[in-house]
N, C-alpha and C positions, 0 to 999 in steps of 0.2 A: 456720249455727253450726258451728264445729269441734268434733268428738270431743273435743280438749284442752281446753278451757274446762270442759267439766265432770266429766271423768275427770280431770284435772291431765295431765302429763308421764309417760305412760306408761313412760318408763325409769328415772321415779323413784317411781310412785306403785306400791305392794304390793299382795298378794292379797289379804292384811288389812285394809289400809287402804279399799281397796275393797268388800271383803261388811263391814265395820265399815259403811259409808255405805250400800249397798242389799243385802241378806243374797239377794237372789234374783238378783244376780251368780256367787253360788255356781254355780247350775247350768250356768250358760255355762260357766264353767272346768272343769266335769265333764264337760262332754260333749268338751271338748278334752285334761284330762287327769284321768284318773280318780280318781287318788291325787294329786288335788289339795292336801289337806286338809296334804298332808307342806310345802307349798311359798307358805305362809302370808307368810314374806317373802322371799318371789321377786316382784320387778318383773313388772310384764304385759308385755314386751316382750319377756324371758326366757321367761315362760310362753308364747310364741309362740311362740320359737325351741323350747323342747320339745316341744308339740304338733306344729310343723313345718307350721303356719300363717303367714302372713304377717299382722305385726304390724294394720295397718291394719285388716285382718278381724275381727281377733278385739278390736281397741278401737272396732270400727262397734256389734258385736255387744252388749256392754258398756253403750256408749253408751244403744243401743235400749231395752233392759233398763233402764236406770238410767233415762230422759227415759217411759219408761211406768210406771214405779212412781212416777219424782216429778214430775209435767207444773213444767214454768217454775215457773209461778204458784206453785210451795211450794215453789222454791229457797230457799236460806236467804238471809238477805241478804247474805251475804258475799260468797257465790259469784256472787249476780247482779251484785255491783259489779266482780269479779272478769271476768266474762262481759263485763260492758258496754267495761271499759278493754279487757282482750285479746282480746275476740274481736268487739269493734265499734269502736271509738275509733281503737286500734291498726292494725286493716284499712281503715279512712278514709283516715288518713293517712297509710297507704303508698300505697294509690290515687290519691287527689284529684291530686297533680302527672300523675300520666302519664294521668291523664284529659284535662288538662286542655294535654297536650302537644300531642294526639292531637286537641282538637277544634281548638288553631292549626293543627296541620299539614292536617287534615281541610278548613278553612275559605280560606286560604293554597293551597293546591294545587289545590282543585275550585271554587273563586271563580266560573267563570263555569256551572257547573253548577246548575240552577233546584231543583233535589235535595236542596242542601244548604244549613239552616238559616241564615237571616241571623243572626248574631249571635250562635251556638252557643257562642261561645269565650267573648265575655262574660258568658253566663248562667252558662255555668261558673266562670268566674272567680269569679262574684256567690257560688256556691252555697261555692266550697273556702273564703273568706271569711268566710263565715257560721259552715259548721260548724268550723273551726280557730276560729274567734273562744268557737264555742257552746262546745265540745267544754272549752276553755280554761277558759272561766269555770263549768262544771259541774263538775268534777274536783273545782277551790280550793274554789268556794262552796258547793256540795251532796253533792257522791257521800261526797269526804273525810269531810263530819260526819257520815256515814251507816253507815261501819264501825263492824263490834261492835254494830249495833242501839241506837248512841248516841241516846238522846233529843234531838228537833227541836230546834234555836234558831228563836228566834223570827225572827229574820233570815233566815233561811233561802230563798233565793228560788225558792221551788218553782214559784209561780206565773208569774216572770218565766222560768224554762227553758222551759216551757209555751207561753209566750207566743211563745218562738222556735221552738220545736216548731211550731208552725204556720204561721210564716214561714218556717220550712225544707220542710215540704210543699206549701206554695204553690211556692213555686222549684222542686220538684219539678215540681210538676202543670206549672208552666208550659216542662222541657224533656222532660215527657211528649209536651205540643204538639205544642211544634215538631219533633220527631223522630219523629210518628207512633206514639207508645207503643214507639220504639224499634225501628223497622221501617225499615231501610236499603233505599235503594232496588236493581233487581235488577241496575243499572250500579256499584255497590259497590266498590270496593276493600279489598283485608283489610283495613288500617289502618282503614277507613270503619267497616264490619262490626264487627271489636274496640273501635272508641271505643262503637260504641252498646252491644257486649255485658258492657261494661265500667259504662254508666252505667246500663245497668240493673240490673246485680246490684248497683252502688249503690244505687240506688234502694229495692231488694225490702232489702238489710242496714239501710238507715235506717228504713226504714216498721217493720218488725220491730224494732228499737233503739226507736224513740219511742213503740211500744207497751208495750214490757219497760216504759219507766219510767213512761209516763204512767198507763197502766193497772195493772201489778204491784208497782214500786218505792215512787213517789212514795206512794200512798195509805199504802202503813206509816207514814211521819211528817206524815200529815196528820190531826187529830182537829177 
């Protein structure tokens, strides 16, 4: 999960705005500027550059602060819809191509090596497929009607997202398989090495995504 997803745009989100959402960000910004309380709407990016911290630090710190006073589970629902598009959906889909470049060329180039997965590039293929198709029809069908804490339609296919949620962790498990949980062998090439380190921090942002909704999201509009 990015720091941005739930702090916002640290060059646009205030000190205010900020202890307005969790009041024991206060102290973070004290211990970096004392006479904080004068710089209420000064961006935290700016409050970095006064401190004479590097921005990144001082929005990890923030972060920390804010994800220990509100765990996931009591985001508001906004911001978890907010989180799911930009800091899950949005990172898929810049992924999945060059995943999925990486295991033709991986497969294409080391063909006669016993090493490397038969049929990697298909299962890949199978999996960009799925979640572009999932990703697609969750946004329109469900997340949309979910902004503002709008009351469920009865149409609503919670159970059908579900349904692929488990089709997509099967696909998982099955290029868990065949790549060893992602353990390239130690004849490897970078390209080798980055396809696997690549589909597993896929893997670990999906499992973590289908949990947000299946467990946190979905039950708010289920009675």
């Amino acid at each position: 999960m990015n720091y941005q997803d739930i702090l916002g745009n640290c060059s646009e989100t205030t000190v205010g705005q900020l202890v307005g959402r969790c009041p024991q960000t206060l102290d973070v910004f004290r211990k970096h500027v004392p006479e904080i309380e004068a710089h209420r709407l000064t961006t935290v990016d700016i409050v970095a550059s006064i401190a004479g911290v590097e921005p990144k630090r001082l929005c990890q710190e923030l972060f920390d602060t804010v994800m220990e006073q509100t765990p996931i589970e009591e985001l508001d629902t906004d911001v978890l819809l907010e989180l799911i598009s930009r800091g899950y959906d949005a990172r898929h889909i810049e992924k999945l191509p060059e995943i999925h470049r990486l295991a033709r060329k991986i497969e294409a180039v080391h063909r006669a090596n016993p090493d490397v997965p038969k049929g990697i590039t298909l299962a890949v293929k199978k999996l960009e497929h799925m979640l572009t198709d999932h990703i697609e029809r969750e946004n329109a069908y469900v997340l949309k009607r979910m902004e503002h804490d709008q009351p469920p339609r009865p149409d609503t296919p919670i159970a059908q997202m579900n349904e692929e949620h488990s089709l997509i962790k099967r696909q998982l498990n099955k290029l868990r398989q065949m790549t060893r949980n992602y353990r390239a062998p130690d004849s490897a090439c970078r390209s080798w090495q980055r396809f696997y380190q690549e589909l597993k921090a896929l893997d670990f942002r999906l499992s973590e995504q289908i949990y947000l909704e299946k467990e946190v999201l979905f039950p708010r509009f289920q009675f």
